[in-house]
C-alpha positions, 0 to 999 in steps of 0.5 A, spaced: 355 469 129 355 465 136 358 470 142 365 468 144 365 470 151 372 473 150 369 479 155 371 475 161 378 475 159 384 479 162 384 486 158 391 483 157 388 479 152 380 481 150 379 484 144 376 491 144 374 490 137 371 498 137 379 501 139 383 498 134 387 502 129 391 501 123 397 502 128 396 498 133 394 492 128 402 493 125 404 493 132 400 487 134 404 483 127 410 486 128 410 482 135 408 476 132 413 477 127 419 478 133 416 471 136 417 467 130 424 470 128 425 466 135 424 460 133 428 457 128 433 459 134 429 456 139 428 449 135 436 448 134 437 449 142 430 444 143 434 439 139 439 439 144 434 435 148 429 432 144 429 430 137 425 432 131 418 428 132 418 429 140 420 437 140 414 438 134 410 434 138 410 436 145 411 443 143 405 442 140 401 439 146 403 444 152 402 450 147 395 446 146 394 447 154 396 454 154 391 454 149 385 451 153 386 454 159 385 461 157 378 458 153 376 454 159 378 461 163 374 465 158 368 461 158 368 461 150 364 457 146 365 452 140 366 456 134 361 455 129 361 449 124 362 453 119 368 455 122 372 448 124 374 447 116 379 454 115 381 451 123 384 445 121 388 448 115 391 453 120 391 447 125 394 442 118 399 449 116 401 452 123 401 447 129 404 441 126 405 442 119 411 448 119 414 446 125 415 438 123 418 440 116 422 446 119 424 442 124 426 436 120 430 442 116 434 445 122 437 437 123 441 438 116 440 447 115 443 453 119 438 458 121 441 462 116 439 458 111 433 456 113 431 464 112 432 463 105 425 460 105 422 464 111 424 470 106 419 468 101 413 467 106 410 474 105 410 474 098 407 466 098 401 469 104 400 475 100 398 471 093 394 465 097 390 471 100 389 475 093 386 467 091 381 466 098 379 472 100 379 476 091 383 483 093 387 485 088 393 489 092 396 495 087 401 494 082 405 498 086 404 493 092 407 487 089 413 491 086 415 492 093 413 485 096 417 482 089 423 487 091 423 485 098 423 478 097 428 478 092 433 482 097 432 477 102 434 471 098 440 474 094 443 476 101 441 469 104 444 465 097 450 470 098 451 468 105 450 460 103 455 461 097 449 460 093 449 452 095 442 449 097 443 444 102 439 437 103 433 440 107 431 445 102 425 440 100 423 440 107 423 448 108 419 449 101 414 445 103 414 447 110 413 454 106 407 453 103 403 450 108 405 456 113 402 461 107 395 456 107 395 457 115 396 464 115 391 466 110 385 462 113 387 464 120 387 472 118 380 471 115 377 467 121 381 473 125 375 477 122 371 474 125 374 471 132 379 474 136 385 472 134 388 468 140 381 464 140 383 462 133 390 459 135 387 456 141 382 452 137 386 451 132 391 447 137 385 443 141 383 440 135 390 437 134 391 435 141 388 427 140 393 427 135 400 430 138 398 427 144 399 420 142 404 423 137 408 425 143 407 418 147 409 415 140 416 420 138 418 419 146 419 412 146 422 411 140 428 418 140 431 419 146 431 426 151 437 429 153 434 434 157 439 441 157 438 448 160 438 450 152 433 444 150 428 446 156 428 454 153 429 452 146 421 448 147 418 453 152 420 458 147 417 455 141 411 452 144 409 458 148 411 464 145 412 462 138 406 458 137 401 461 142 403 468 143 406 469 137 400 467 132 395 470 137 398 478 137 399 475 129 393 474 127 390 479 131 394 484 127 393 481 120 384 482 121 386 490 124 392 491 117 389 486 113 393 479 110 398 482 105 400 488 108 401 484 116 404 478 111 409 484 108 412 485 116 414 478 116 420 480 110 424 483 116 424 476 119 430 472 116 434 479 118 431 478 125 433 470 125 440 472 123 441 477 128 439 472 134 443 466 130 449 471 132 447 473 139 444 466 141 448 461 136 454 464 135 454 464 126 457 469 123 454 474 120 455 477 112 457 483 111 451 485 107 448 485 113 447 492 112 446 493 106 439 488 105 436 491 113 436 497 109 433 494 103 427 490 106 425 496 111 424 500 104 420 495 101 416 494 108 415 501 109 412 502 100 408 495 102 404 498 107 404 505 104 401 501 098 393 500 097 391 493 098 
């Protein structure tokens, strides 16, 4: 495999393959995990600013310049051709395809309903990976990882009343492709340092969202707000880079299954920001489901993968 040079980097982001434990991969998922419960918040406050096409757009095309200044400060080489094929489905899945449909989600959806969808993440990313990788996770696993799932949707239906809005198409699509990008992204993971394969990942979309960028901002206007302006920040630095770099670094160190199951705490994180930062209202059972998916969190990653 070809070097990647990652040793010339800040020891803030280098990768000292030979220090990592099984704590400090859940530490590093359970980042990843925080910064994505961010980001349906952040993406109703950037829609104060842009609309959906330009906010998926341009977050897509500065988080792509963070990325290519820490590979050209690194001095990292290309990844190997071999590699280019499992970059576009994480690039196809996380940079353009779960923001966009998300996105298009959060114009009609609360973040809280949103979450409905974001609950079943972990369930869909372990099943893909069991498909691409051929580990089977024990009985015991998938008991916990279907218990957890249920809890959260139950309380997210709870909380809607049971309805399903007009954006749901939008949030089950966006579902599947966000599973298809972690997986394919914690197995190149493996093999690179995870920072290297978000950043790649966004190079090689920049062509496109550069011209979808000059495209989308001629035709929806931009209201530039203090919220807009920290909505997209949030969504293109710490949510698209930083969070798929420490994400993906913990899902080589624990494993896909178990760092996928970390992500059922993240609609009750959403929800949590979604009263703290948007002002809804929160069920009563709030609770109640925290302490039902920390229980399944903490038999998933007891459980033998």
């Amino acid at each position: 495999m070809r070097a990647q040079n990652s040793a010339t980097l800040p020891t803030t982001i280098a990768v000292t393959r030979t220090a990592r434990t099984p704590r400090s991969g859940t530490l590093m998922a359970a980042l990843g995990v925080v910064a994505f419960s961010l980001t349906f918040p952040s993406t109703v406050w950037g829609l104060e600013s842009f609309g959906p096409w330009s906010l998926v757009a341009v977050r897509s095309v500065l988080a792509a310049l963070i990325a290519g200044a820490f590979l050209l400060a690194g001095r990292v080489a290309p990844p190997e051709r071999r590699h280019w094929a499992g970059l576009a489905v994480v690039a196809g899945g996380v940079v353009i395809g779960f923001p966009l449909l998300t996105t298009l989600a959060l114009r009609t959806s609360t973040t809280s309903h949103a979450a409905v969808v974001v609950g079943l993440l972990p369930l869909t990313t372990a099943a893909l990976a069991a498909v691409r990788t051929g580990r089977r996770p024990s009985r015991t696993f998938w008991i916990a990882a279907v218990a957890g799932a249920v809890v959260v949707l139950a309380f997210t239906l709870q909380q809607s009343g049971g309805a399903l809005s007009r954006g749901d198409l939008y949030l089950f699509g966006a579902l599947l492709v966000c599973a298809a990008g972690y997986t394919e992204g914690g197995r190149l993971a493996a093999l690179m340092p995870g920072w290297q394969v978000i950043g790649w990942a966004l190079v090689l979309c920049l062509p496109l969202t550069a011209v979808g960028t000059a495209v989308a901002l001629a035709h929806e206007p931009v209201r530039l707000t203090a919220h807009g302006v920290a909505g997209l920040v949030w969504v293109a630095a710490g949510s698209t880079f930083f969070g798929l770099y420490v994400w993906y670094r913990g899902m080589a160190e624990i494993g896909i299954p178990k760092a996928s199951q970390l992500q059922l705490a993240q609609p009750l994180l959403t929800l949590f920001w979604s009263v703290t930062v948007l002002g809804e209202e929160l069920s009563p059972a709030a609770p109640a489901a925290a302490a039902g998916v920390l229980v399944c969190i903490a038999v998933t990653q007891r459980a033998r993968s």
